[in-house]
C-alpha positions as CSV (number, residue, x, y, z in Angstrom):
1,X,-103.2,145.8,46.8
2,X,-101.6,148.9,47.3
3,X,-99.9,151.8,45.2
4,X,-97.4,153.5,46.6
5,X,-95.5,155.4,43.5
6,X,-93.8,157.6,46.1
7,X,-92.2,154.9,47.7
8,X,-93.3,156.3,51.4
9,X,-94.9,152.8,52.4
10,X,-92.3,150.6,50.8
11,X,-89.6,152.3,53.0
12,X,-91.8,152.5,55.7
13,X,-92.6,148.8,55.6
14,X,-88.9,147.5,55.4
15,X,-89.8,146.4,51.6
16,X,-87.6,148.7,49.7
17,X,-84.0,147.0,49.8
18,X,-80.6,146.1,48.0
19,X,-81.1,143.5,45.6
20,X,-78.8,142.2,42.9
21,X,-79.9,142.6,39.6
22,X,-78.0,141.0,37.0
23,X,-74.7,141.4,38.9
24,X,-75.4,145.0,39.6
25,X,-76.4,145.7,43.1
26,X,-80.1,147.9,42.5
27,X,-82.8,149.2,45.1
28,X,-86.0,147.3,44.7
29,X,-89.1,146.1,46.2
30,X,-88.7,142.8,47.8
31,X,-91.9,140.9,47.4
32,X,-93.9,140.2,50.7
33,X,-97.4,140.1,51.7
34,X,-98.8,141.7,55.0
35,X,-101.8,140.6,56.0
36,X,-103.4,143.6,58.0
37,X,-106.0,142.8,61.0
38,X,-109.4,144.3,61.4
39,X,-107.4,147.0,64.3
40,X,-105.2,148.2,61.6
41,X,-102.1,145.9,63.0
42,X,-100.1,143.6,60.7
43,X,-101.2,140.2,61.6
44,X,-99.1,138.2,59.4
45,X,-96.2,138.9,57.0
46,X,-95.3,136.6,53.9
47,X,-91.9,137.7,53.5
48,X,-89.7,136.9,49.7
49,X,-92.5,136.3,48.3
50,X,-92.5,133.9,44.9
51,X,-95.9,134.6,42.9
52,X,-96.6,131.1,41.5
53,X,-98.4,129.2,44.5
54,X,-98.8,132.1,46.7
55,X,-102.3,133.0,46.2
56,X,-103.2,129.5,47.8
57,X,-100.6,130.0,50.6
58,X,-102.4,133.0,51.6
59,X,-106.0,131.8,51.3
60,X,-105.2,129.0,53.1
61,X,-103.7,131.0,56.2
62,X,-107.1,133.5,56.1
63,X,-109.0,130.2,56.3
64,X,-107.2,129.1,59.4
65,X,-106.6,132.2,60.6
66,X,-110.5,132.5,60.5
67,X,-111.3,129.3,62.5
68,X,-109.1,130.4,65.3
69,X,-110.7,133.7,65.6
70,X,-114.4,131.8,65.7
């Protein structure tokens, strides 16, 4: 979890985008997970992400992400 009230790390991430809103075009924060390595590099990315099930869908890639790195 990160907060990032500025925006500086949205926009540098690619997260910060047009989305509609209701009809209305509106900048927002599209929803994706980075998973960041132990060298500081982005592993994976989860990108337009939907909250219900994700939690799973993200343990379950750290747990096979793990068993490759063993």
């Amino acid at each position: 979890m990160l907060a990032d009230a500025d925006k500086k790390i949205a926009d540098a991430f690619g997260v910060l985008q047009e989305k509609n809103m209701y009809g209305k075009k509106v900048m927002g924060i599209v929803r994706t997970t980075f998973i960041i390595g132990p060298d500081g590099k982005i592993q994976h990315i989860f990108p337009k992400v939907k909250a219900e099930g994700h939690a799973g869908e993200v343990l379950a890639y750290l747990k096979e992400s793990a068993k490759g790195a063993a």
